[in-house]
C-alpha positions as CSV (number, residue, x, y, z in Angstrom):
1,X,-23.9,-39.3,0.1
2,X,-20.7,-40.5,1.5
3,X,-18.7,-39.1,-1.7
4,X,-20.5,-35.5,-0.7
5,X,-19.5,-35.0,2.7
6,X,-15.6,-36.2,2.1
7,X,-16.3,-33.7,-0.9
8,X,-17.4,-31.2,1.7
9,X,-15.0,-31.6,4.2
10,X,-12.0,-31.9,1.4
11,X,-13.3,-28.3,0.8
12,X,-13.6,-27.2,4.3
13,X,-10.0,-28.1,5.0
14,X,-8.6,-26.3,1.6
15,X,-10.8,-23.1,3.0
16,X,-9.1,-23.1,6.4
17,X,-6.1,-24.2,5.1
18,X,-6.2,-20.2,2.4
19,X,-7.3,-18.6,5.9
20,X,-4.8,-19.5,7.9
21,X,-2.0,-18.7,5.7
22,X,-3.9,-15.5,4.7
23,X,-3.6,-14.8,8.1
24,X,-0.1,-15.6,9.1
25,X,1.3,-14.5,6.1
26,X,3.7,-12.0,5.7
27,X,2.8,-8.0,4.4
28,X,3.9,-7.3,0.7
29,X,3.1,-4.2,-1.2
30,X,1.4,-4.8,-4.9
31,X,5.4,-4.3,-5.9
32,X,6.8,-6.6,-3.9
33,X,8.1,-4.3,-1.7
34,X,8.3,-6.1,2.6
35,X,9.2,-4.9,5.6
36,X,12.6,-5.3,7.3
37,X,13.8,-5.4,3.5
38,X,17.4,-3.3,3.0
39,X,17.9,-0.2,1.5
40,X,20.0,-2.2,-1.0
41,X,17.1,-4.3,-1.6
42,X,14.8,-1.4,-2.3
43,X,16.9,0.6,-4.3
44,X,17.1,-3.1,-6.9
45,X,13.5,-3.3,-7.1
46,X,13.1,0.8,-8.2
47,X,14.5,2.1,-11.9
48,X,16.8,4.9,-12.2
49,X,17.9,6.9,-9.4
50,X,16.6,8.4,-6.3
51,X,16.5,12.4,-5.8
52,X,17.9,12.0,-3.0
53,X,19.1,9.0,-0.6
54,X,20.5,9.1,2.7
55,X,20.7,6.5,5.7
56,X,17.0,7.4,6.5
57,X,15.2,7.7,3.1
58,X,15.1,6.9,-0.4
59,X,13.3,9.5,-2.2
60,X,11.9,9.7,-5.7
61,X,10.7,12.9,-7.2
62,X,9.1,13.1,-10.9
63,X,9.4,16.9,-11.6
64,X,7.1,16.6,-14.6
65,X,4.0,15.3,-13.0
66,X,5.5,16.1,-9.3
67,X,4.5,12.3,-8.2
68,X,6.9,10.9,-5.8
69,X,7.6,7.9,-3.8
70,X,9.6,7.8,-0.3
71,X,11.0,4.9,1.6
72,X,11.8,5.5,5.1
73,X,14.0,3.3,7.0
74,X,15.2,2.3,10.7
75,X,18.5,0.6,10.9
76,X,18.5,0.1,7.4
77,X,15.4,-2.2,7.5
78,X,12.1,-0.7,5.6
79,X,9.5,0.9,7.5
80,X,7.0,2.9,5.3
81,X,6.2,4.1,1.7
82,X,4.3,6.7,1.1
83,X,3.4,7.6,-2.9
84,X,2.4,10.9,-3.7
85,X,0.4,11.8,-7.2
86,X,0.1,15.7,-8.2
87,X,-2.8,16.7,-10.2
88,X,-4.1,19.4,-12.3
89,X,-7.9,19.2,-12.4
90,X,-10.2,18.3,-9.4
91,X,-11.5,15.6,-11.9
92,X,-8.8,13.8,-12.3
93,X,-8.2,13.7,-9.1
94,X,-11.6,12.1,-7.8
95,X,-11.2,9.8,-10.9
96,X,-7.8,8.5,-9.9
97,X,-9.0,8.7,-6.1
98,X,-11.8,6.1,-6.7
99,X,-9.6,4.0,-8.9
100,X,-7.1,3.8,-6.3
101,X,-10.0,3.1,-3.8
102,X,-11.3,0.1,-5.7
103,X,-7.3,-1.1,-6.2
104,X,-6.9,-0.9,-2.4
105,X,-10.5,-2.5,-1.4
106,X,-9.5,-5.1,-3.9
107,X,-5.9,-5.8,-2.5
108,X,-7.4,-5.5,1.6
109,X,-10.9,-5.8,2.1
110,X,-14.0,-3.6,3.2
111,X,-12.7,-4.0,6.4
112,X,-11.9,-0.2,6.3
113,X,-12.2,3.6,8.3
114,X,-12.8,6.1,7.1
115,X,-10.0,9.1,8.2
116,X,-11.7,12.2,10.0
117,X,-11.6,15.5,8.5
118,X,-10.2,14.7,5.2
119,X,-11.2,12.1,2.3
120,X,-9.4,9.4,3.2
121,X,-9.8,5.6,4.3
122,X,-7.6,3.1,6.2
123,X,-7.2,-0.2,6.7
124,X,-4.6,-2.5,9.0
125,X,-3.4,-5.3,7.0
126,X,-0.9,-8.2,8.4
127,X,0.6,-5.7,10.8
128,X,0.5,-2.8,8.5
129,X,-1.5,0.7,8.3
130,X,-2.8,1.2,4.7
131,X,-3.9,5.1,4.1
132,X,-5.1,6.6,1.0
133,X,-6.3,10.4,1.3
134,X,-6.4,13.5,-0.8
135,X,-4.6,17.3,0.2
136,X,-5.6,20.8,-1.5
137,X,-3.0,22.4,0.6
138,X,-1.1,25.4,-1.3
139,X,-3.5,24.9,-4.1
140,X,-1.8,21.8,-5.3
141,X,-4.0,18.9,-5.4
142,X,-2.8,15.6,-4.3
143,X,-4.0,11.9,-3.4
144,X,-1.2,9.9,-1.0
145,X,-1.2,6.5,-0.4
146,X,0.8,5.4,2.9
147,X,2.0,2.3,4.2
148,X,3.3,1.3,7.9
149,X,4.6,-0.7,9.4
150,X,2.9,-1.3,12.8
């Protein structure tokens, strides 16, 4: 009986230990990518060049497929990424959408809102706003995923 409950409280203490840290830690995209980091640090982490670069943004266009990423910054520390995906057929877009869903539900919980007028959800994570959301606008179809720093 004895050897149960140190097991139990052995295990208690390991669970609030994972909480606590969960909680305090600090916000990382899946590539690494953390706020405050340089636009010399960001520009080490990404292959090949940006399409354009200035002391505001890095930006990243692929003409072929029309996806792009942009960093924004504020006194050269990071501040938000937002990835853009082009598509061609509606079904790839839903496809991609829910794949990128499960990714993000995965990554931040089901702790989540759904965005107003749009498909979209959103989540704040470790002092960060986490959007994912489709556009039709000028016929293109797109899905954006957004992070912020808050």
């Amino acid at each position: 009986m004895k050897t149960n409950k140190k097991s139990l409280a052995v295990s208690g203490i390991i669970f609030l230990t994972a909480l606590c840290y969960s909680q305090t830690s600090e916000f990382s995209t899946p590539e690494g990518f953390k706020w405050g980091m340089s636009r010399e640090e960001v520009l080490k982490l990404n292959a090949g060049q940006p399409t354009t670069s200035d002391n505001e943004k890095i930006y990243y266009l692929n003409r072929e497929t029309k996806n792009s990423l942009l960093y924004q910054f504020t006194d050269n520390k990071l501040i938000s990424i937002t990835k853009k995906y082009g598509f061609d057929t509606e079904d790839d877009l839903y496809n991609d959408f829910e794949k990128y869903k499960k990714e993000l539900i995965n990554l931040y919980g089901t702790d989540y809102t759904k965005i107003p007028q749009r498909t979209g959800f959103m989540w704040i994570y470790k002092g960060t706003r986490i959007m994912l959301f489709d556009s039709f606008e000028d016929d293109k179809m797109k899905i954006f995923i957004n992070y912020k720093q808050l």
